[in-house]
N, C-alpha and C positions, 0 to 999 in steps of 0.2 A: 504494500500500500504506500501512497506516495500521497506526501500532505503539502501542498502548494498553496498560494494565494500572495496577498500583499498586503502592506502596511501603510500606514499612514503618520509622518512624524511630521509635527510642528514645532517651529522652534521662531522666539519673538525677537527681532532683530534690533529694533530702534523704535522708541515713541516719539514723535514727531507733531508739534504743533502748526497746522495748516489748514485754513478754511477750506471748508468739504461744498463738493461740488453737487451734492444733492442737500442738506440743508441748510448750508450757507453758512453757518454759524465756525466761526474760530473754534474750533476744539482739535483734542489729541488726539492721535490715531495711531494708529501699531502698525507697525511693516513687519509683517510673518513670512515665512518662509514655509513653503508646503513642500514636502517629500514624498511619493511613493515610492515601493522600492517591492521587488517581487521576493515573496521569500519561502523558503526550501525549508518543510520544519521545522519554522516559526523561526526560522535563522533568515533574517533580512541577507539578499545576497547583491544585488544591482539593483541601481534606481531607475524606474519606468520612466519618471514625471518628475520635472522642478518646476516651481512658481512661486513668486512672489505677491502677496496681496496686501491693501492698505486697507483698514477698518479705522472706520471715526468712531469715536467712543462716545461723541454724542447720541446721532440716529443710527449705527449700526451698520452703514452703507458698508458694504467690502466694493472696492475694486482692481483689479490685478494690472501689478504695477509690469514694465517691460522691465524684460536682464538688463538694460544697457541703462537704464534709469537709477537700478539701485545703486550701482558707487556713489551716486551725487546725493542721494537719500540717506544713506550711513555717514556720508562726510559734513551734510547737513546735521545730521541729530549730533553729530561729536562735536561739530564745534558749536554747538548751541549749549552744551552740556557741559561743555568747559568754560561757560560766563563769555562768551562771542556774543550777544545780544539773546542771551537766555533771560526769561521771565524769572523775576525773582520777586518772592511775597515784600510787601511791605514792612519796615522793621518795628516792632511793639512801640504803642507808644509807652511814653514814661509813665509810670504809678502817680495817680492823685498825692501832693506832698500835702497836699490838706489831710488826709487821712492813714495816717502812720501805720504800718500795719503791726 
C-alpha cells in the first residue's frame, strides 16, 4: 500500500501597513507564503505550488501578490521596522502632579 497526497505549509512573512484596495481603509496586512509540497508517507518530499498572498487585517481581502513583487514587500516591512518612517504610539503623557500618587 502506498500513502500519497500533499501538504499545505504556511508561513507569515512580513506585516505591512498599506491601504487595501477593496476597503480603503489604512490597515495591516500579512504577506504569507503558501506551500504545497507532495508527500510520500506523510514525508513532504517536493513542492507542487508556491504563492504568495497579502491579507488586510481589516476586511479580510486576500490577494496574491507576484514573485517579482515580494523582494520590494520584505525590504518595505524591514525598513519600516527599523524606525524608517514606522508608526510609532504616542509617548504617555505625564501623571497629574496635582494628584501625588
Amino acid at each position: 500500500m502506498l500513502i500519497w497526497g500533499w501538504r499545505r505549509t504556511v508561513q507569515q512573512l512580513a506585516m505591512l501597513t498599506l491601504v487595501c484596495g477593496n476597503c480603503h481603509n489604512p490597515a495591516a496586512h500579512v504577506l504569507r507564503k503558501l506551500v504545497t509540497k507532495f508527500t510520500l508517507f506523510f514525508i513532504p518530499i517536493f513542492p507542487l505550488k508556491t504563492r504568495h498572498i497579502m491579507q488586510c487585517t481589516w476586511c479580510g481581502a486576500e490577494s496574491e501578490v507576484p514573485q517579482q513583487r515580494v523582494p520590494e514587500l520584505l525590504h518595505q516591512a524591514q525598513t519600516a521596522g527599523a524606525g524608517h518612517g514606522a508608526w510609532q504610539p504616542p509617548a504617555p503623557a505625564p501623571p497629574d502632579q496635582r494628584y501625588p500618587r
